[in-house]
C-alpha positions as CSV (number, residue, x, y, z in Angstrom):
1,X,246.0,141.1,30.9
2,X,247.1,141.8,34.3
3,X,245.9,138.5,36.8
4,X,244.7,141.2,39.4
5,X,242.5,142.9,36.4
6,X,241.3,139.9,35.3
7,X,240.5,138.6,38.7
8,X,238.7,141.8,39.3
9,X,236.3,141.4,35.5
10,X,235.6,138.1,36.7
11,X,233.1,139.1,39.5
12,X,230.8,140.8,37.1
13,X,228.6,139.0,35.0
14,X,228.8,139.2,31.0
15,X,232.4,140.2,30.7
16,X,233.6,137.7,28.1
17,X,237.2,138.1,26.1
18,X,238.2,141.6,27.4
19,X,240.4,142.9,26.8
20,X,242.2,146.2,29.1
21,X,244.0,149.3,28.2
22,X,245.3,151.2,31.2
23,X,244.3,154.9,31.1
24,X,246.7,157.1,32.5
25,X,244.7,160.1,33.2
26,X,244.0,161.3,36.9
27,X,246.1,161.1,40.0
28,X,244.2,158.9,42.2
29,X,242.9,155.8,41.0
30,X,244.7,153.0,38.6
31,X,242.3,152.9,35.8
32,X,241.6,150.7,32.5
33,X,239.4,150.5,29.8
34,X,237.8,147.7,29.4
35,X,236.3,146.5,25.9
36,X,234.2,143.0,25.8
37,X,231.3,142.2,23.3
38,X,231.2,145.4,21.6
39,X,230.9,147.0,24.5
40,X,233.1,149.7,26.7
41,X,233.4,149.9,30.8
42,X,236.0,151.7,33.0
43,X,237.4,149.5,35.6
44,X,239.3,151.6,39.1
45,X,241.0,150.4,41.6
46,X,240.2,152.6,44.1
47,X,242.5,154.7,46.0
48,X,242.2,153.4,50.1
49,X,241.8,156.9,51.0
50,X,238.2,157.0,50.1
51,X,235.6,155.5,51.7
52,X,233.5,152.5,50.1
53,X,230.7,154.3,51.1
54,X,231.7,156.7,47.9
55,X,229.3,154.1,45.9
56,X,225.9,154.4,47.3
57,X,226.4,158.2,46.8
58,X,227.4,157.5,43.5
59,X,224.7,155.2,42.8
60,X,222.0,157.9,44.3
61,X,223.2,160.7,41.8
62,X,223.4,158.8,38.7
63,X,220.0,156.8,39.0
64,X,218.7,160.5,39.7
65,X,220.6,161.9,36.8
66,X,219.9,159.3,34.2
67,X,215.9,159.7,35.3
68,X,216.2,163.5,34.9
69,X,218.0,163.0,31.1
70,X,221.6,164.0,32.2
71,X,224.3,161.8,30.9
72,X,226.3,159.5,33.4
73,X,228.2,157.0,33.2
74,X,226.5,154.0,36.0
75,X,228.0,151.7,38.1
76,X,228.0,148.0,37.1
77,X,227.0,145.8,39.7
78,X,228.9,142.2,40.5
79,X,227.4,138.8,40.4
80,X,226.5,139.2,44.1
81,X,224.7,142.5,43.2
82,X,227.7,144.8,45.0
83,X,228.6,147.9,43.5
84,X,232.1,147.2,44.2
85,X,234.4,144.0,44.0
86,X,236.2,143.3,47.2
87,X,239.8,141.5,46.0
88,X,241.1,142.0,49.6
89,X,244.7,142.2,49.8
90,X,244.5,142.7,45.9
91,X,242.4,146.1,46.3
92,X,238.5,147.3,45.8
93,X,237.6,147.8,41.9
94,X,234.6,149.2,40.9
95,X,233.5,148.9,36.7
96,X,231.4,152.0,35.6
97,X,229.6,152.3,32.2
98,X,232.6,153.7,29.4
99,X,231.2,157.2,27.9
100,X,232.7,159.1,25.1
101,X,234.4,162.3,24.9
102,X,237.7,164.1,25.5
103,X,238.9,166.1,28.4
104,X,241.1,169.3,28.3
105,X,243.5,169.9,31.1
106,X,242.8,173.7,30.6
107,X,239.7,176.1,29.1
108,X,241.1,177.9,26.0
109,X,237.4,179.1,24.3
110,X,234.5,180.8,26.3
111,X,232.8,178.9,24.1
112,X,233.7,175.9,25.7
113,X,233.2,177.4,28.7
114,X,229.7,178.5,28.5
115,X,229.0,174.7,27.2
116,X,230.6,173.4,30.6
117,X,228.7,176.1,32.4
118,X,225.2,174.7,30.8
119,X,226.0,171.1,32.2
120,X,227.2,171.7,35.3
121,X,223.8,173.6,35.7
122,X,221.7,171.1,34.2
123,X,223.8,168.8,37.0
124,X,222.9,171.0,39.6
125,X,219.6,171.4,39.0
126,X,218.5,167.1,38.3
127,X,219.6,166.7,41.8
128,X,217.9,169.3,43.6
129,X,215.3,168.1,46.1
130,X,217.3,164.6,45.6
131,X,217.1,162.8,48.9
132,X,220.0,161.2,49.9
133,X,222.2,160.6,53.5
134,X,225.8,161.2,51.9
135,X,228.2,159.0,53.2
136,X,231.4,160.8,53.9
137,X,234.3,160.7,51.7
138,X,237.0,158.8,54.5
139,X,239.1,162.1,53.9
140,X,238.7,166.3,54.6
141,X,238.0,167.5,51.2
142,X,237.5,171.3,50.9
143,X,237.6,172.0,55.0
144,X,238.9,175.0,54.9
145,X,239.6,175.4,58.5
146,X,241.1,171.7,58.6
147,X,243.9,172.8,56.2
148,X,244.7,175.4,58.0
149,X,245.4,173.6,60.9
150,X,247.3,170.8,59.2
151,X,249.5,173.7,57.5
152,X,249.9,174.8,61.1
153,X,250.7,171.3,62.1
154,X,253.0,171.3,60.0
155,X,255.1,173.6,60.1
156,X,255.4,172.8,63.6
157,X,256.2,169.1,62.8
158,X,258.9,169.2,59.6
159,X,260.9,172.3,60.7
160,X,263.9,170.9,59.0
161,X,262.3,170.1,55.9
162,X,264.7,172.0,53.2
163,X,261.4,173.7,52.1
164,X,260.3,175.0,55.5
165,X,261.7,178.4,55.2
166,X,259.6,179.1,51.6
167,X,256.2,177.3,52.9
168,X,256.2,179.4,56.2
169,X,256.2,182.4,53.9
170,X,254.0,181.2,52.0
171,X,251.8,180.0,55.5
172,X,252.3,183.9,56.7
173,X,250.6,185.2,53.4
174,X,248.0,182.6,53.7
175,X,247.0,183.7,57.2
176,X,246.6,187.3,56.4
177,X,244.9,186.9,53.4
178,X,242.4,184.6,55.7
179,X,242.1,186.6,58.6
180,X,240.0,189.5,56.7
181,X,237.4,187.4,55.7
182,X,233.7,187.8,56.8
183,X,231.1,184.6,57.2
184,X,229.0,184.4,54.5
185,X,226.0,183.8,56.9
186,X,223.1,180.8,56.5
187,X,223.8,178.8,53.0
188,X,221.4,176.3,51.7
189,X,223.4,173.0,51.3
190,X,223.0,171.2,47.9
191,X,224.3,168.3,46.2
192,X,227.3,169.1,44.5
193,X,230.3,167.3,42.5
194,X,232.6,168.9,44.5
195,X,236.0,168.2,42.1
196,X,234.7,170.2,39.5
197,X,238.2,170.8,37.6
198,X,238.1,171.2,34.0
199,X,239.2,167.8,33.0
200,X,236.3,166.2,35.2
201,X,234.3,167.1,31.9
202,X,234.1,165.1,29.2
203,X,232.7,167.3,25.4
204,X,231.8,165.7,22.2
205,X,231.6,166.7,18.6
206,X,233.5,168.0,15.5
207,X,236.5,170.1,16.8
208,X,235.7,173.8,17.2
209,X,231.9,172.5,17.8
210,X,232.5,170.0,20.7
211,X,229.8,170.4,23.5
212,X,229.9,169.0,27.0
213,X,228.2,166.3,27.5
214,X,229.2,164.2,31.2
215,X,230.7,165.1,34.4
216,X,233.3,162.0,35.6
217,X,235.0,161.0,38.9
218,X,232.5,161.0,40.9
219,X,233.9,159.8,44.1
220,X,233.7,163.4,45.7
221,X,229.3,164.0,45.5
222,X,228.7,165.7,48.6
223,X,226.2,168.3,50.0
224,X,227.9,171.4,50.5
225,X,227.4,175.2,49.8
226,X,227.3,176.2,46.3
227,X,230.4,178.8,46.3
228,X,232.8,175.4,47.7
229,X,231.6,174.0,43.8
230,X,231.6,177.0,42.4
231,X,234.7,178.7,43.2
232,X,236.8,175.3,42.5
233,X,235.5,175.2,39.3
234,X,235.9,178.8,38.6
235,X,239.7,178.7,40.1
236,X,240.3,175.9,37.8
237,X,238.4,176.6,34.2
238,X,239.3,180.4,35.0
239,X,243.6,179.7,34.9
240,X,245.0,179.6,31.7
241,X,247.9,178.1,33.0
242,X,248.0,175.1,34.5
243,X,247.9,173.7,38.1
244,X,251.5,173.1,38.7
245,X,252.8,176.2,37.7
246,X,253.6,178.5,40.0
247,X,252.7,181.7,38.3
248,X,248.8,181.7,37.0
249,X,246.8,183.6,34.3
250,X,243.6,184.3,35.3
251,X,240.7,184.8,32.2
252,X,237.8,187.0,33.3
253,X,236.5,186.0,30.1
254,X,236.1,182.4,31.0
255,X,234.6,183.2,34.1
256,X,231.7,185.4,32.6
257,X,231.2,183.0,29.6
258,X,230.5,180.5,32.1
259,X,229.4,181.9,34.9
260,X,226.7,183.5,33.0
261,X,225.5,180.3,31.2
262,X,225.5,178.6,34.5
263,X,223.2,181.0,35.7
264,X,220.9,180.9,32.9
265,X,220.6,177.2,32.8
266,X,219.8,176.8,37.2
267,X,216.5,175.5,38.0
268,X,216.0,176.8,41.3
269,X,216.3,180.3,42.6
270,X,219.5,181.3,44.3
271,X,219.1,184.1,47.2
272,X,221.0,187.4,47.4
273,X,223.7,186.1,50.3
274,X,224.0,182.5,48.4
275,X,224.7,184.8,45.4
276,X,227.3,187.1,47.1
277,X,229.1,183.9,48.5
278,X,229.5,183.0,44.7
279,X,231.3,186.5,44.3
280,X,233.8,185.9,47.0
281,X,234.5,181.7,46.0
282,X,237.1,181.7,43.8
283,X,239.2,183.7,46.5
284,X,238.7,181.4,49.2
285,X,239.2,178.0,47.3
286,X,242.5,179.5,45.8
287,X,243.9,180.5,49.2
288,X,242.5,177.2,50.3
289,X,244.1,175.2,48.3
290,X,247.9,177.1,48.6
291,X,247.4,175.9,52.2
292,X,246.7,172.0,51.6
293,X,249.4,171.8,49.1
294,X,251.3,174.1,51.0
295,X,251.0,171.8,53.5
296,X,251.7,168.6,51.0
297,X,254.8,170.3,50.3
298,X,256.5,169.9,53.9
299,X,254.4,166.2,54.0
300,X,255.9,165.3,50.7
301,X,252.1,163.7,50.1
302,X,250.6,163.5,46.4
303,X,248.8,160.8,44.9
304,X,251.2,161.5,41.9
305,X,253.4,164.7,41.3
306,X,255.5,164.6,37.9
307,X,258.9,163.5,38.2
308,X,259.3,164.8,34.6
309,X,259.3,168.6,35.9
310,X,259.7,168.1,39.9
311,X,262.6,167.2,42.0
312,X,260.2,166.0,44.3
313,X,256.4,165.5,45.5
314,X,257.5,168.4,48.0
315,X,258.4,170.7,44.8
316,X,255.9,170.2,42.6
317,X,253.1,170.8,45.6
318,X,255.0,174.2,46.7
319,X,254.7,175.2,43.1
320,X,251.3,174.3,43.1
321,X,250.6,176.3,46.4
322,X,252.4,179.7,44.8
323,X,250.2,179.1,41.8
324,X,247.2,179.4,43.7
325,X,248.3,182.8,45.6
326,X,249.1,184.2,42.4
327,X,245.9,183.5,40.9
328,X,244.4,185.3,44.2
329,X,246.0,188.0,43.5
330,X,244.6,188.2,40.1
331,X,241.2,187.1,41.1
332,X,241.0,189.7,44.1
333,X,241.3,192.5,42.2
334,X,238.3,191.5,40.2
335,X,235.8,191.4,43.1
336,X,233.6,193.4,42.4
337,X,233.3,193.2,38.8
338,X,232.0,189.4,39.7
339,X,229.6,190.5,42.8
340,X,228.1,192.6,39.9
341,X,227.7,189.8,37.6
342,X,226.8,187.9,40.0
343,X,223.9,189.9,41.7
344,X,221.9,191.6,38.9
């Protein structure tokens, strides 16, 4: 076992003979499973770009979750009752209770959909009323206006970046596309996931009858307007393709499946203009999120792009970015089928 790993395991109590098996899925954090005494935890170093403060937030939601009957996996805490380990120099780990289930990259089966749809409302709805003082993240996640200004920035800052020429195209569409939309108006904040990709949910059971059953990586629990949770999920379950290609496939079948099981399965009532907001999500978080990786592109910033496909971190994100626009394009067309679905 890695000395860091087992330096880490050593600050919580009743971990005897473990044993660690790194996990290689996810970008962000370095992650292991660890199995001791017949039992199963995940241990993460966690990325430096997030703020410690991440763990009282997580903390918060899962007590609130577990007491409401939602799965979750919990934080363990150390021998000095912290929720994290502080290794200094060596990094900050965190161990979180192991739960059981596979994760698909993409959303083949409404079915599946629907089922993800059911627990990301049964999520939604646990927490409402929860009262909490989120802690910020440490880093702009889903400010829309901040990455426009860091695609401005730049563009201004890497002219001779051998990508500039495509990504300023690419920035030119991006503005246009932005520059029609309306405000939404006043939005009830609630507490959201906020990184609600398709692999973020684990499902159990007999193939062809597997259910979800637990959102994971929690790091990102915020309160924010629905159509910010919303349309990243929908932008992500809703592409048949995957992330890093550059042209995307959008599934109006997925969306409805889900959508529509989501809406069943909400607690609370949602207001006409909270509603409409919904309608217009999946459009903003795509064009959204061509301009951060856009943006990454010129930066040559990724926690990890795929040197198995990519040249570069600067490749893979400008495929990224054109996948996005495509599926906007796709998506935008739709409209008003969703506002429908969405409103009666």
């Amino acid at each position: 076992m890695d000395e860091t790993v087992a330096q880490a395991l050593a600050q919580y109590p009743g971990i005897e003979a473990p044993t660690a098996t790194a996990v290689e899925q996810g970008w962000i954090h370095h992650t292991w499973r660890i199995d001791a005494g017949g039992r199963s935890w995940v241990l993460q170093e966690l990325n430096p770009i997030f703020s410690l403060g991440v763990h009282g937030n997580i903390e918060a939601v899962t007590e609130r979750l577990a007491d409401r009957g939602v799965e979750t996996p919990r934080l363990a805490r150390t021998k000095e009752g912290a929720l994290y380990a502080d290794l200094g120099d060596r990094g900050r780990f965190r161990l979180m209770s192991w739960v059981d289930g596979s994760a698909f990259d993409t959303c083949e089966d409404p079915r599946l959909a629907a089922s993800a749809g059911r627990l990301v409302a049964d999520f939604h709805t646990a927490l409402d009323g929860l009262e909490h003082d989120f802690e910020p993240l440490g880093f702009a996640f889903h400010e829309t206006e901040r990455y426009f200004a860091e695609l401005a920035s730049a563009l201004r800052e890497c002219r001779g970046h051998r990508l500039h020429a495509e990504v300023a195209s690419l920035a030119a569409e991006i503005e246009a596309l932005s520059g029609s939309w309306e405000p939404f108006g006043p939005l009830p904040e609630r507490v959201v996931h906020l990184d609600l990709k398709f692999n973020n949910i684990l499902f159990r059971g007999e193939p062809a009858a597997e259910e979800a059953c637990c959102l994971i990586d929690l790091d990102t629990l915020s309160r924010r307007p629905l159509w910010i949770e919303m349309g990243d999920a929908w932008r992500s379950w809703c592409n048949r393709r995957s992330e890093h290609e550059s042209e995307a496939e959008y599934a109006p079948e997925i969306f409805e499946a889900s959508a529509g099981a989501w809406l069943e399965g909400i607690g609370f009532e949602l207001g006409r203009t909270e509603r409409e907001s919904l309608a217009h999500a999946v459009e903003r978080i795509s064009v959204e999120l061509a301009s951060r990786f856009a943006a990454d592109a010129l930066r040559e910033s990724y926690f990890g792009w795929n040197p198995d496909i990519f040249e570069s971190a600067g490749a893979h994100n400008l495929s990224r970015a054109r996948g996005q626009l495509s599926f906007h394009a796709q998506v935008r067309e739709t409209r008003d089928e969703r506002l429908r679905f969405l409103t009666s």
